[in-house]
C-alpha positions in Angstrom: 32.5 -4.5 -20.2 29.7 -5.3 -23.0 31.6 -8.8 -23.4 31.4 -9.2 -20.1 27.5 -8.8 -19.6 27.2 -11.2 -23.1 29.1 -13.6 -21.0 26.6 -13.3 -18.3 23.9 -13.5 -21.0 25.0 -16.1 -22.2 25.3 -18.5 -19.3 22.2 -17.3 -18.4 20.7 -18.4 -20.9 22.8 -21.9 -20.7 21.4 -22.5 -17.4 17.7 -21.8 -18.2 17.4 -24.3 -20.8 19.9 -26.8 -19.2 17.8 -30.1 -18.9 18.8 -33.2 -16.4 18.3 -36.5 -16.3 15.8 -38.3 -13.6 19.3 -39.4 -11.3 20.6 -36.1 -11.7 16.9 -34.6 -10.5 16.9 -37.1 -7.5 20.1 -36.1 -6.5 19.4 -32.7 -6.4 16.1 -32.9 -4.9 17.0 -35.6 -2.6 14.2 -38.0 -3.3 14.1 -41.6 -4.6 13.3 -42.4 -8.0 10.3 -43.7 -7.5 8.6 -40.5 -6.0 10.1 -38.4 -9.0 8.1 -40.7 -10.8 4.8 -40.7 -9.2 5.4 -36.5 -9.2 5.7 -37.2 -13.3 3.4 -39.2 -13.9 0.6 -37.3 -11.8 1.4 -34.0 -13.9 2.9 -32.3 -10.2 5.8 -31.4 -12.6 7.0 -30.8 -16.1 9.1 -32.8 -17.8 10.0 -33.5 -21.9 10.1 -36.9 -23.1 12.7 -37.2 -26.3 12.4 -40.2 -28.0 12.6 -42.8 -24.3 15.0 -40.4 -22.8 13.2 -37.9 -19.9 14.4 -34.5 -18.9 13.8 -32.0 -16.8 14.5 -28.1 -16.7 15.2 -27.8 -12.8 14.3 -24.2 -12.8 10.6 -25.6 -13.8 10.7 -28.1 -11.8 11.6 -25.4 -8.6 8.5 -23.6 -9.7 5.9 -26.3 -10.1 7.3 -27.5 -6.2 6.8 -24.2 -5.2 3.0 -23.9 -5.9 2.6 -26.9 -3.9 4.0 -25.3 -1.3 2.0 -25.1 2.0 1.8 -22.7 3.9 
């Protein structure tokens, strides 16, 4: 059982600091590159630049889409 829940830990963890590229973020989001882009660029959402390559954590990403949420 206590391998179990380290397993569960573990991916947990995996999945919170997973990053994606920009294609993989459109995909998911459904939305063209060049709105990612202008969301990027106008600090709507978080991203980390190493060295050229962007990324993105999607659970931040989820979060910062949520406070511009409308209601």
């Amino acid at each position: 059982m206590a391998a179990s829940g380290m397993n569960e830990q573990t991916s947990s963890l995996r999945n919170e600091l997973e990053l994606v590229t920009e294609a993989e973020l459109t995909k998911h989001l459904k939305v063209c590159r060049r709105q990612l882009y202008s969301w990027r660029v106008r600090g709507f959402i978080p991203y980390f630049k190493i060295g050229r390559a962007v990324r993105f954590r999607v659970a931040d990403v989820a979060e910062a889409l949520e406070r511009m949420r409308i209601e």
